[in-house]
N, C-alpha and C positions, 0 to 999 in steps of 0.2 A: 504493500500500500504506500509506502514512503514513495517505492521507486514509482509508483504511478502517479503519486502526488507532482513530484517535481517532472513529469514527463506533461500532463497534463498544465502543469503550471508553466514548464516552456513555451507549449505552444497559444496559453493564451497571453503571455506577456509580447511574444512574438508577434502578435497580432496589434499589439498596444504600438509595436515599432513600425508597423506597415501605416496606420492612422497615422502616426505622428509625421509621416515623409509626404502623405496623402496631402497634409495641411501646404504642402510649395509642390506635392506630387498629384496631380488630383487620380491620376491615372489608375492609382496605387488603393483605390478603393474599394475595387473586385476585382474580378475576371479571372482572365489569364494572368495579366501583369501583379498581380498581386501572389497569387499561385507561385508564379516564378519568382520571383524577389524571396519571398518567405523561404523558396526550395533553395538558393544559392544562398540564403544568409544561415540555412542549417548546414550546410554540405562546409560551409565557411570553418564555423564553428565543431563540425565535426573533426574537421582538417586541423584544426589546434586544439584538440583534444588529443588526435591521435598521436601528434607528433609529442605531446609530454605532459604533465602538470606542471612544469618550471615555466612553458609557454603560456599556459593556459592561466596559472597564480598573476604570473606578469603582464599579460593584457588585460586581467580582473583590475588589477592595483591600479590601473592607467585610467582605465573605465571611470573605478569608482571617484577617484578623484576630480578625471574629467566632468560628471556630475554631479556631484555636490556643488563646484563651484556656481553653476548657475542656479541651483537651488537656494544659494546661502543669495548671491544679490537677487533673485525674486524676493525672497523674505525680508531684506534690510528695505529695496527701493522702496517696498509695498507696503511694508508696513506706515508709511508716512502717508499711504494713499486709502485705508479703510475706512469705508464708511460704518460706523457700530449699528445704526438701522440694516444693516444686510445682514448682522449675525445673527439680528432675532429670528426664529424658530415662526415661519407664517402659519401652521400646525401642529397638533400634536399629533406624531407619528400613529399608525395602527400597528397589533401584535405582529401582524404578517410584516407589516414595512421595517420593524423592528429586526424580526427573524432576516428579512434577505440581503441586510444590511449588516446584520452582526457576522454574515458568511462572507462578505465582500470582505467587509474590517479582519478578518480571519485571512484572508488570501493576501492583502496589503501589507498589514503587519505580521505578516508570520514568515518562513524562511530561514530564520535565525537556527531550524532546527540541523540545519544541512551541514554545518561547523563541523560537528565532532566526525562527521564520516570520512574524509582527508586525512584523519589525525594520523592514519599510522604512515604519511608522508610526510608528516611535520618533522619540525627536528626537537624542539619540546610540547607535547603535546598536553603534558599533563600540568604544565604552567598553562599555554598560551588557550587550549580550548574556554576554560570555566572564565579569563579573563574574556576572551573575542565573545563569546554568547549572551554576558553580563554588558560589556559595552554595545555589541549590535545592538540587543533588545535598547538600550538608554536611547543611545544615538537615531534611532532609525524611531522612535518615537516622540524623541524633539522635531529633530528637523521636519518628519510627516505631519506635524500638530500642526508646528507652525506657517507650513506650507499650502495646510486648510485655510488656515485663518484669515492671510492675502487672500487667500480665491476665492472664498468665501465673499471676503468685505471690501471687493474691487470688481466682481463681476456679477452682473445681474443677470438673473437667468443660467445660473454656472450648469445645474443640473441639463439643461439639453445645448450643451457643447460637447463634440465630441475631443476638442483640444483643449479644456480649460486651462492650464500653463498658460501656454502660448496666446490665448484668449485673452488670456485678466493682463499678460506681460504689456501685450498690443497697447492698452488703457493707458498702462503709468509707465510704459518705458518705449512705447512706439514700435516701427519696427524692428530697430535692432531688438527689444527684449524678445517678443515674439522666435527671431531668429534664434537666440542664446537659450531660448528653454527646451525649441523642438532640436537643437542639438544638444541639449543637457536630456531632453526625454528618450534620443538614439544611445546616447549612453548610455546610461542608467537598463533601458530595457536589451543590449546588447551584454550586456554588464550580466544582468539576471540571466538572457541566454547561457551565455557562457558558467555562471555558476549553475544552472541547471543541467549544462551536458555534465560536466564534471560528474558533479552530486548523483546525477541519475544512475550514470553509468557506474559509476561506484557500490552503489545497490547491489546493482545484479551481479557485479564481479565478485563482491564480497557472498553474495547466498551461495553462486557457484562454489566459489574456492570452501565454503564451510558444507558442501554437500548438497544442501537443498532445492535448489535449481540443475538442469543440466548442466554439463559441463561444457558447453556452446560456448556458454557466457562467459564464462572464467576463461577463455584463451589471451594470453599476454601476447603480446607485441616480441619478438626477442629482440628486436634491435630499440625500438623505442620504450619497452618495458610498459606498455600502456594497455587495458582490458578492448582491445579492438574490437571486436561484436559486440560487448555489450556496447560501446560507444557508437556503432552504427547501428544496433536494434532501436536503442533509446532514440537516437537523432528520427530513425526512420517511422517508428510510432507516435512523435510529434510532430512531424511532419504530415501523414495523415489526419490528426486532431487539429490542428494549426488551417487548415487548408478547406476540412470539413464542420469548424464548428466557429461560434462566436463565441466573442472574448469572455463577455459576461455568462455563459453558458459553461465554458471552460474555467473561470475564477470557480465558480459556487463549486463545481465539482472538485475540483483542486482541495477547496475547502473541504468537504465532507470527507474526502481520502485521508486531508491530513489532520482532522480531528479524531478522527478513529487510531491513526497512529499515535496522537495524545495518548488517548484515555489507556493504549496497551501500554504504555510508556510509564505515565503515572501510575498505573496496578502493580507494573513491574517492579517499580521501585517502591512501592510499597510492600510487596511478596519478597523479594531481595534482602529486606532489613528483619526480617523476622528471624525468627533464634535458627530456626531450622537451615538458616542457609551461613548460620556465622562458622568458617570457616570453610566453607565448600567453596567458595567465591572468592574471587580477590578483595581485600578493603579499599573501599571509594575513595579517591584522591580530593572529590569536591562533594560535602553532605547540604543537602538541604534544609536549613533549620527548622523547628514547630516539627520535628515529627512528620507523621502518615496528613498535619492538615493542608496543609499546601497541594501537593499533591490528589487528596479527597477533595477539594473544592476545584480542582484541576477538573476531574471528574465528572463531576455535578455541572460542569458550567456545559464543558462540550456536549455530555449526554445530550441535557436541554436545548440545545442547539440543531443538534443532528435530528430530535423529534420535530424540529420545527422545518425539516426540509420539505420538497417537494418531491413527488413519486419518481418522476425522472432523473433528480439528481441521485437519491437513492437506489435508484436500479440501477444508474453506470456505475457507483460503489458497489453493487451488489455483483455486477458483471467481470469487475476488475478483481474482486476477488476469487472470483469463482474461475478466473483464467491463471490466478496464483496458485490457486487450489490446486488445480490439473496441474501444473510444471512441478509443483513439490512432490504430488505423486507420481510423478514419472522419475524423478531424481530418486525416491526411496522406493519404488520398486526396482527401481536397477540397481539399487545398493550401493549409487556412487561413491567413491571414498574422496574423501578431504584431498581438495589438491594441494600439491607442492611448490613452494613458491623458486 
């Protein structure tokens, strides 16, 4: 489910980059040209996957930095430009609006979860993970706040834009902002491509090599040492999703995949800390304080969320597991053994 998470989560971020070029591309809105663009910027990012994680760390670092910058001057210019009558609330939301919103806010803010899966190419892993997971989540909920808050109280009518950056920028910074945000939004979503092949493909290399999956997935690279099939399975089943669905069809589902990887997450480490397993396990290099309740309200939140989906997005959850299901019994009816690295 993780690896479907971030598979599904490529291609509708992927999507987000094809709108954003549409705004100077109009072209780039459907069809073909859209189909193609989206197919060469996977095959793109396949291509530096394959060739290493040392390429693929060092065009992330360039990415992320390249967008932030335009994110921080929207935030500064803009904040001098808010009107405080746009931030009031013309409604109060209904259960449903609530529910389809708290899955979007799920797919926006989340991600932070993909960190620990590189780890065993880090060079400290057991410093730098629990610090990078602690800082994303801080970092990436400032800057997301406050990046509402301009667009919120600078553009009117934000909700039926399909480029609000770029929209609210146009207001208070003319055209160059406009320019500086839909190339801070190619970043940023090229950025996410790129930690999504990684991350994905990491998934399934890693089930292979521990037995669970065929052993398809687990073939390295010998010369670049990198999980090649799984890096073109992944590319090539977002590519499919990416081409056949929309964006906000692909976020909610993203969401529901990776709520459900929550909730096994937080069980786990609540079944982990009981007596029964002290000494069968390694001890935790990073604990979570308050005990089983962080964790348990961890729980309770997603449960009630994932009640609140819709039949559809639930059945693709239900679809994508039931296609894990088959691959893990095909790996343990043939008895695969652990590979060797």
């Amino acid at each position: 489910m993780l690896w479907f998470t971030r598979t599904v989560s490529w291609a509708a971020v992927i999507n987000v980059l094809a709108t954003a070029l549409a705004f100077y591309l109009p072209s780039l809105t459907g069809g073909w040209r859209r189909a193609g663009f989206i197919a060469v910027i996977i095959a793109v990012i396949a291509g530096i996957n394959i060739r290493g994680i040392r390429h693929s760390s060092l065009v992330l670092n360039v990415l992320t930095i390249g967008k932030l910058l335009p994110l921080l001057a929207f935030i500064v210019v803009g904040s001098f430009f808010i009107d405080p009558a746009l931030l009031v609330p013309q409604h109060s939301p209904s259960l449903s609006e609530l529910s389809a919103t708290g899955f979007l806010l799920i797919f926006a803010f989340g991600g932070y979860e993909v960190i620990p899966i590189p780890a065993g190419e880090a060079r400290d892993p057991k410093r730098a993970v629990p610090f990078a997971l602690i800082m994303t989540i801080l970092i990436v909920t400032t800057v997301m706040t406050l990046v509402q808050v301009v667009a919120l109280g600078t553009l009117p009518g934000l909700a039926g834009s399909k480029t609000p950056l770029a929209d609210a920028a146009t207001i208070f910074m003319g055209g160059t902002g406009a320019a500086l945000l839909t190339l801070g939004a190619v970043l940023a979503t090229t950025g996410n491509n790129i930690g999504s092949a990684l991350s994905g493909s990491r998934n399934l290399f890693a089930l292979a090599e521990q037995g669970d999956l065929p052993r398809f997935f687990g073939w390295v690279h010998p010369q670049f040492r990198t999980p090649v099939n799984a890096i073109l399975v992944t590319s090539a089943v977002s590519l499919v999703l990416a081409v056949s669905g929309r964006y906000s069809d692909l976020a909610l589902v993203s969401a529901i995949s990776r709520l459900l990887v929550y909730v096994a997450t937080c069980a786990a480490t609540i079944r982990l800390r009981s007596d029964e397993f002290v000494g069968r396990v390694n001890a935790a290099t990073f604990v979570v304080p308050f005990g089983p309740l962080i964790p348990g309200a961890a729980i309770v939140l997603a449960l009630s969320m994932i009640a609140g989906a819709r039949r559809e997005q639930l059945t693709a959850g239900v679809i994508a597991l039931i296609v894990g299901s088959f691959l893990y019994l095909i790996a343990v009816r043939r008895g695969l053994p652990v590979m060797e690295n």
